[in-house]
C-alpha positions as a Markdown table, in Angstrom:
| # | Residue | x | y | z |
|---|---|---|---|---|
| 1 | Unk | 29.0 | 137.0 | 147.4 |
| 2 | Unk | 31.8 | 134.5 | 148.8 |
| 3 | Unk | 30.5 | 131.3 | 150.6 |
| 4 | Unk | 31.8 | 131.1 | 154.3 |
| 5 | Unk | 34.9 | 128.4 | 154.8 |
| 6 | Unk | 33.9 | 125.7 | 156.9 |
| 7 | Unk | 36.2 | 126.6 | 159.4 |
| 8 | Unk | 34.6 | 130.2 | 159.5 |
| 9 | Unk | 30.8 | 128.4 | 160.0 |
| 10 | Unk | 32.4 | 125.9 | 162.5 |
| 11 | Unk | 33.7 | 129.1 | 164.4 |
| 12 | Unk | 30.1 | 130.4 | 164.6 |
| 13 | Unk | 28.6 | 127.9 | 165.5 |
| 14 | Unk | 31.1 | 127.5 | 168.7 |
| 15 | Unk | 30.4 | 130.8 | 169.8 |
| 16 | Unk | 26.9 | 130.2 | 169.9 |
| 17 | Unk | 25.9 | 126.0 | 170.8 |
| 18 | Unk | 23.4 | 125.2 | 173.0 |
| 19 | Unk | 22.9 | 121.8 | 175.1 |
| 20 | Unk | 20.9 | 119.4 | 172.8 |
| 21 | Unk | 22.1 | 120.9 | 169.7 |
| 22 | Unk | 24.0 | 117.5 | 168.0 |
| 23 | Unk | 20.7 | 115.7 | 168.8 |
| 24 | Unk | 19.2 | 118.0 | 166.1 |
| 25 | Unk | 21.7 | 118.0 | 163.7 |
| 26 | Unk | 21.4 | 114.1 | 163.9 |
| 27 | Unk | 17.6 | 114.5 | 163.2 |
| 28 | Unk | 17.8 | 116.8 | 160.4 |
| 29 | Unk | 20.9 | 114.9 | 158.8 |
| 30 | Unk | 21.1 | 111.3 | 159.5 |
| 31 | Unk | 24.4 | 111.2 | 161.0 |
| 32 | Unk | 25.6 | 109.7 | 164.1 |
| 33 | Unk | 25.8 | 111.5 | 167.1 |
| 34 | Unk | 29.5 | 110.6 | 167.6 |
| 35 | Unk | 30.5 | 111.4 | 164.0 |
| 36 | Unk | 28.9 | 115.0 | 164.6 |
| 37 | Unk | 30.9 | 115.8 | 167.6 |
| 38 | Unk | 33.7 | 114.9 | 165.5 |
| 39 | Unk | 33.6 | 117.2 | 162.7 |
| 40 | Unk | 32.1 | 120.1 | 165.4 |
| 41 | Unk | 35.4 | 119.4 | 166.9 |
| 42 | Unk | 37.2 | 119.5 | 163.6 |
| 43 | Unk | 38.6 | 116.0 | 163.5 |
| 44 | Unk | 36.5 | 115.4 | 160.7 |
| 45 | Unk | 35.3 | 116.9 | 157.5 |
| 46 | Unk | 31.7 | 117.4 | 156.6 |
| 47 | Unk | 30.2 | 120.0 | 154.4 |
| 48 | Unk | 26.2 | 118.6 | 155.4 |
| 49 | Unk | 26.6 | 118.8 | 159.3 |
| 50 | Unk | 28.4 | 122.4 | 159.2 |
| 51 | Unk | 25.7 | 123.7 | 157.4 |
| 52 | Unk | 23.1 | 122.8 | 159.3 |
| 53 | Unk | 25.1 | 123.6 | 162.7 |
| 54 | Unk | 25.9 | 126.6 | 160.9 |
| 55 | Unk | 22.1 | 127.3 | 160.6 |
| 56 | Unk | 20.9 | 126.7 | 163.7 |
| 57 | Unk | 23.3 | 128.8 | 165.4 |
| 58 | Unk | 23.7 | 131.7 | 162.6 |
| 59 | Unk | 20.1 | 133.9 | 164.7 |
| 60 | Unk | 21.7 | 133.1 | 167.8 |
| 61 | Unk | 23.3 | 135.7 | 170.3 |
| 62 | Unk | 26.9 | 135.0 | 171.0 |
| 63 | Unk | 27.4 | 133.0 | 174.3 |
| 64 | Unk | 29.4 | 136.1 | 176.1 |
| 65 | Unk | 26.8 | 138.9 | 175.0 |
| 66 | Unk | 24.2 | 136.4 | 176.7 |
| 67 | Unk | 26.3 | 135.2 | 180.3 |
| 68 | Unk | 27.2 | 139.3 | 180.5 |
| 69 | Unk | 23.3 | 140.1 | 180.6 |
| 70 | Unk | 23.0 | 137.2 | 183.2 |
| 71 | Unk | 20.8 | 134.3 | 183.4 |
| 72 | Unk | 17.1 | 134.7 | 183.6 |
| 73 | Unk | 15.4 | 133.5 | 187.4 |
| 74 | Unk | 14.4 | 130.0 | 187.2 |
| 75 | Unk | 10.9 | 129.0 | 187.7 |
| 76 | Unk | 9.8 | 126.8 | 190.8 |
């Protein structure tokens, strides 16, 4: 079995981020927040932080499949 490209976990993990989810990734790796945003953005290169990205977003619905179902009601 072939280990996914970087670029191919970096374009999962856009499909699929949440709010809050660099303030994890800094948890679990140490990293600054602003040095995470840059390799998520691909201005930088870090095997560690698109792992983990890749991770957290890998069990995830794609954004699209979730906006087409709609949002859920808020509570009040």
């Amino acid at each position: 079995m072939r280990k996914l490209s970087n670029y191919l976990k970096l374009k999962v993990y856009n499909s699929r981020k949440r709010r809050g989810d660099i303030e994890r990734i800094e948890i679990k790796t140490g990293y600054s927040m602003g040095h995470i945003s840059n390799v998520l953005n691909g201005n930088r290169v870090n095997d560690e932080i698109v792992s983990v990205a890749y991770k957290i977003a890998s069990k995830r619905k794609i954004n699209k499949e979730r906006n087409a179902q709609g949002f859920p009601e808020r509570r009040k």
